[in-house]
C-alpha positions in Angstrom: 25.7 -0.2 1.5 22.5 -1.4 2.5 22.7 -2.7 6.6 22.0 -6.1 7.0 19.2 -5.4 9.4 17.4 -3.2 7.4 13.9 -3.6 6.2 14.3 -1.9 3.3 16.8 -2.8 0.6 18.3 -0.4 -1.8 19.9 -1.1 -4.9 20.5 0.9 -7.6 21.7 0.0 -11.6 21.6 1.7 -14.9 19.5 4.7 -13.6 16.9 2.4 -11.3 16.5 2.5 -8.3 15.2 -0.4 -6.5 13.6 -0.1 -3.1 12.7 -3.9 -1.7 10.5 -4.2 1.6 12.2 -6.8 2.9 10.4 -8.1 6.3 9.5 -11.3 5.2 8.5 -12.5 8.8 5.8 -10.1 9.5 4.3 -10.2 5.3 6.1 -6.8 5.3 4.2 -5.0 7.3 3.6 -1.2 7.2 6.0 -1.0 10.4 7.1 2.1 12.0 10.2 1.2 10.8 10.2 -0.1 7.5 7.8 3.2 6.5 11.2 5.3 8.3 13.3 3.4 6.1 11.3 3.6 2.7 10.7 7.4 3.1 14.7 7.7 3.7 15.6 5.3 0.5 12.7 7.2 -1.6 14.6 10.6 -0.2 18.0 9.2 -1.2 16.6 8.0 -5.0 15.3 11.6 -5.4 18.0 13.3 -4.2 20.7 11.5 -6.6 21.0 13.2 -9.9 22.0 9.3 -11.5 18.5 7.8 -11.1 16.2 8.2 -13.1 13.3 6.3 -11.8 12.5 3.7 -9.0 11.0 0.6 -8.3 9.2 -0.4 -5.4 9.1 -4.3 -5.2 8.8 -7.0 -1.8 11.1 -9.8 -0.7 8.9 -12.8 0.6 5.7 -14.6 -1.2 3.7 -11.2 0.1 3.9 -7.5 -1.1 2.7 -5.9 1.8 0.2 -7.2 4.2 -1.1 -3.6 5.4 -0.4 -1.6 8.6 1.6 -3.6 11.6 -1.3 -4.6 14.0 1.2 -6.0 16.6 2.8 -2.6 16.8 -1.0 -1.0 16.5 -2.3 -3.5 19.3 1.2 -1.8 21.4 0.5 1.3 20.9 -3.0 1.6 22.5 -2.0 2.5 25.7 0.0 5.7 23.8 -3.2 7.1 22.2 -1.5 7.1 18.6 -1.1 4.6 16.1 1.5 3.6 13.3 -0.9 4.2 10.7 -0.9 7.7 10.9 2.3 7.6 9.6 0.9 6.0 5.9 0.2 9.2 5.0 3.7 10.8 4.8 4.8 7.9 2.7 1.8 8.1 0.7 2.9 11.4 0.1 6.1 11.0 -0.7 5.2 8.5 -3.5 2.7 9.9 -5.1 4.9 13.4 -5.3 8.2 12.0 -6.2 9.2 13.7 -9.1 10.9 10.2 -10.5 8.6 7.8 -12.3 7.8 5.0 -9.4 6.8 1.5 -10.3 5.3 -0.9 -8.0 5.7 -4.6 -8.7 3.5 -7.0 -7.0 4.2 -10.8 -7.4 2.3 -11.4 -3.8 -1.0 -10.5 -1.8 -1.4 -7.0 -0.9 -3.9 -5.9 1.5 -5.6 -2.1 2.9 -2.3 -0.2 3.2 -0.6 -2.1 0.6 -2.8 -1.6 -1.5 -2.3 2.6 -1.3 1.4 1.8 -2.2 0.4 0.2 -5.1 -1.9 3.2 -6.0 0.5 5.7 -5.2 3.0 4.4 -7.6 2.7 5.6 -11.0 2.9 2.0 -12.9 2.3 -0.8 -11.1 2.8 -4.4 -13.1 1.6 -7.5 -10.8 1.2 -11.6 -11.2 -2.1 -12.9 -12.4 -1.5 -14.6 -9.0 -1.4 -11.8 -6.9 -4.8 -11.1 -4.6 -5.7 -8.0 -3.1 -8.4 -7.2 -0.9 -9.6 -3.0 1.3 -9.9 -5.7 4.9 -10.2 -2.8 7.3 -13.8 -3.1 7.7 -13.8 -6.5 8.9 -11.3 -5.5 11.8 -13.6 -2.0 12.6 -11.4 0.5 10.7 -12.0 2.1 7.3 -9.2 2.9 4.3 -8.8 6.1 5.0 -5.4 7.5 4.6 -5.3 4.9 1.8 -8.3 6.5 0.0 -6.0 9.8 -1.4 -4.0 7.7 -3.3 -6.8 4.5 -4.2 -10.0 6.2 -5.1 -8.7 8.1 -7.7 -7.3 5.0 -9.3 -10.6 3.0 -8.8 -13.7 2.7 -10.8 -16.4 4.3 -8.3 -18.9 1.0 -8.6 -15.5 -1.7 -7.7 -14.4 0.6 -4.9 -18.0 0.5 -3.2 -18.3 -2.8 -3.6 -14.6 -3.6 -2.5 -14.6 -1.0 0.3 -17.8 -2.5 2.0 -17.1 -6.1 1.4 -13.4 -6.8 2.2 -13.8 -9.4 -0.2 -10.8 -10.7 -2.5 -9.5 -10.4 -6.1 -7.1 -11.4 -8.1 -4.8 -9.1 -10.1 -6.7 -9.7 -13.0 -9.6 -7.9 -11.6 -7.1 -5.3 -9.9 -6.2 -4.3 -13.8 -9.5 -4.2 -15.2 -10.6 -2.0 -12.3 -7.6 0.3 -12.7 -5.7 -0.9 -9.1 -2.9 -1.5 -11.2 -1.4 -1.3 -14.4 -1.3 -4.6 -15.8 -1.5 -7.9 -15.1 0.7 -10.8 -16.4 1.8 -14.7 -15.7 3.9 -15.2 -12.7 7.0 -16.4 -14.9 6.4 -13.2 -17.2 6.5 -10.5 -14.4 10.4 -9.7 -14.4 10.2 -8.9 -17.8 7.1 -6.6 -18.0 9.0 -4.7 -15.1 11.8 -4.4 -17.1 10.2 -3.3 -20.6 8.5 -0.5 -18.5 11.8 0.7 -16.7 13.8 0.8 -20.5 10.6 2.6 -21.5 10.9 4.8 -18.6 14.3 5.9 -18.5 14.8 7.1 -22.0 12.5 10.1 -20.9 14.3 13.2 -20.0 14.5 13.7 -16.2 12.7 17.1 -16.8 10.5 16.4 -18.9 9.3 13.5 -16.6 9.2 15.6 -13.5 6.8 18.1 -16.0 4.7 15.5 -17.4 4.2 13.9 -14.1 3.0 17.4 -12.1 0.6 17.4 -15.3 -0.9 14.1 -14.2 -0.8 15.1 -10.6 -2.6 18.9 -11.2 -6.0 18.5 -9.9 -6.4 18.6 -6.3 -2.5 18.3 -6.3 -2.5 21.0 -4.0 -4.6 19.3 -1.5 -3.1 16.3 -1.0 -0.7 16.7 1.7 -3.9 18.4 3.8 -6.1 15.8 2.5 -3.8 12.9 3.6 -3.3 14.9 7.0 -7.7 14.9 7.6 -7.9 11.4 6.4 -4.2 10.1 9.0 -6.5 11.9 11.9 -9.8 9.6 10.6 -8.3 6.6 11.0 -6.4 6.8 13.6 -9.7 7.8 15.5 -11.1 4.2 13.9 -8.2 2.4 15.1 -8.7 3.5 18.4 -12.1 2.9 18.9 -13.9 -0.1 20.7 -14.6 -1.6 17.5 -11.1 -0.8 16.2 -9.4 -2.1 19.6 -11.6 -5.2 19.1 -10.8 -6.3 15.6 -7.1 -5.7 15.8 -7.5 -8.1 18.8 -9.4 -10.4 17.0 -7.4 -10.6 13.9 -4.0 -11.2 16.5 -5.9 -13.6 18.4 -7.2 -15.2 15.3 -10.8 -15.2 16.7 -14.4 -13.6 15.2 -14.6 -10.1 15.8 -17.2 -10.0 18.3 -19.7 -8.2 15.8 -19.1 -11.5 13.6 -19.8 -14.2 16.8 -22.9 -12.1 17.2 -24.5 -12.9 13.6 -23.7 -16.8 14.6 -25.5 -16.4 17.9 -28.7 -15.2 16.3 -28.7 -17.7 14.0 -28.3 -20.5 16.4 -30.8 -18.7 18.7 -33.0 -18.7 16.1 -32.1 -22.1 14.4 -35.0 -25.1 14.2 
């Protein structure tokens, strides 16, 4: 039975396995906890002969808001971040031998969004909006770029990357961020065509076919993930990292930001 303080909820019926990140009060933030928790339910689901596949879903009107800056803004003083652990989780998804769906009905943003890419299938609301923000707080998606660049279309990652800006999950399908997109009211049931779809594969042959889709650079990903944890943690700590986490907590311009206005006002008339 799932605790009642936990932050991820398990529940598992007819072969499916459904992991939900439930920490509604921080938008489900890539914690140091909830990540502890999903790689545990992930190991459970794989290690249980009677599921077949799993779902990764959210409680709360937001899928996953990214990496826990209260935590990150703590952990300063320690020289490490949270966000170095992305990559194991990362890992674990996009390795899982069981078919893994993601379903979005809220916002995800920069880690969130290499959940989403690291699932198999992911099915999300029309509604939904999605945006790569670590620029605009002096970071870069980097742990989250083994999982999303090989999803993306090379011109919308550029532009996405470099901008921060937000898109809806019609863009994210057309781009190849997720699966497919549908209305709000007709999400359940997308989820749940794909999951009968799903488990009438055999186990084995599902493990096989998904090491097929894995096999290039397969190999590498666990030491890619590793090179791209240590790049971002070194962003995160940087002045300009320090400096937009505390902006975005304080809910303030990032100093780079207050600058542009300056000039313009120095400049102005």
């Amino acid at each position: 039975m799932t605790s009642p303080d936990a932050l991820v909820r398990v529940a598992t019926a007819r072969g499916v396995t459904t992991l939900t990140l439930d920490s509604p009060h921080n938008r489900n933030a890539l914690s140091t906890a909830l990540m502890t928790q999903l790689l545990a339910g992930l190991a459970d689901a794989v290690a249980d002969d009677a599921v077949r596949m799993i779902v990764l879903g959210h409680t709360g009107p937001v899928f996953c808001s990214g990496a826990d800056l209260k935590e990150t803004a703590a952990a300063y003083a320690s020289g490490t971040v949270p966000a170095g652990m992305l990559g194991d989780v990362l890992a674990a998804l996009w390795e899982c031998p069981k078919p893994v769906l993601a379903r979005v009905a809220g916002p995800a943003r920069a880690g969130g969004l290499g959940l989403i890419a690291a699932a198999d299938l992911a099915v999300c609301a029309d509604e939904a909006t999605f945006a790569f923000t670590e620029v605009r707080i002096g970071v870069i998606p980097a742990v989250i770029s083994a999982t999303v660049l090989p999803r993306l279309h090379p011109r919308a990652a550029a532009e996405l990357y470099l901008t921060g800006d937000t898109f809806d999950g019609r863009r994210a399908a057309e781009i190849g961020l997720v699966t497919a997109s549908v209305p709000a009211d007709g999400l359940d049931d997308a989820v749940r065509r794909y999951c009968d779809s799903l488990v009438r594969g055999a186990p084995g042959a599902l493990a096989g076919a998904k090491e097929l889709l894995r096999r290039p650079g397969a190999a590498e990903l666990r030491g890619d993930l590793a090179r791209l944890s240590a790049l971002s943690t070194g962003y995160f700590l940087s002045d300009e990292g320090r400096e937009g986490v505390t902006a975005f907590r304080e809910k303030r311009l990032a100093r780079w930001v207050a600058a542009l206005d300056a000039d313009h006002g120095d400049h102005a008339g």
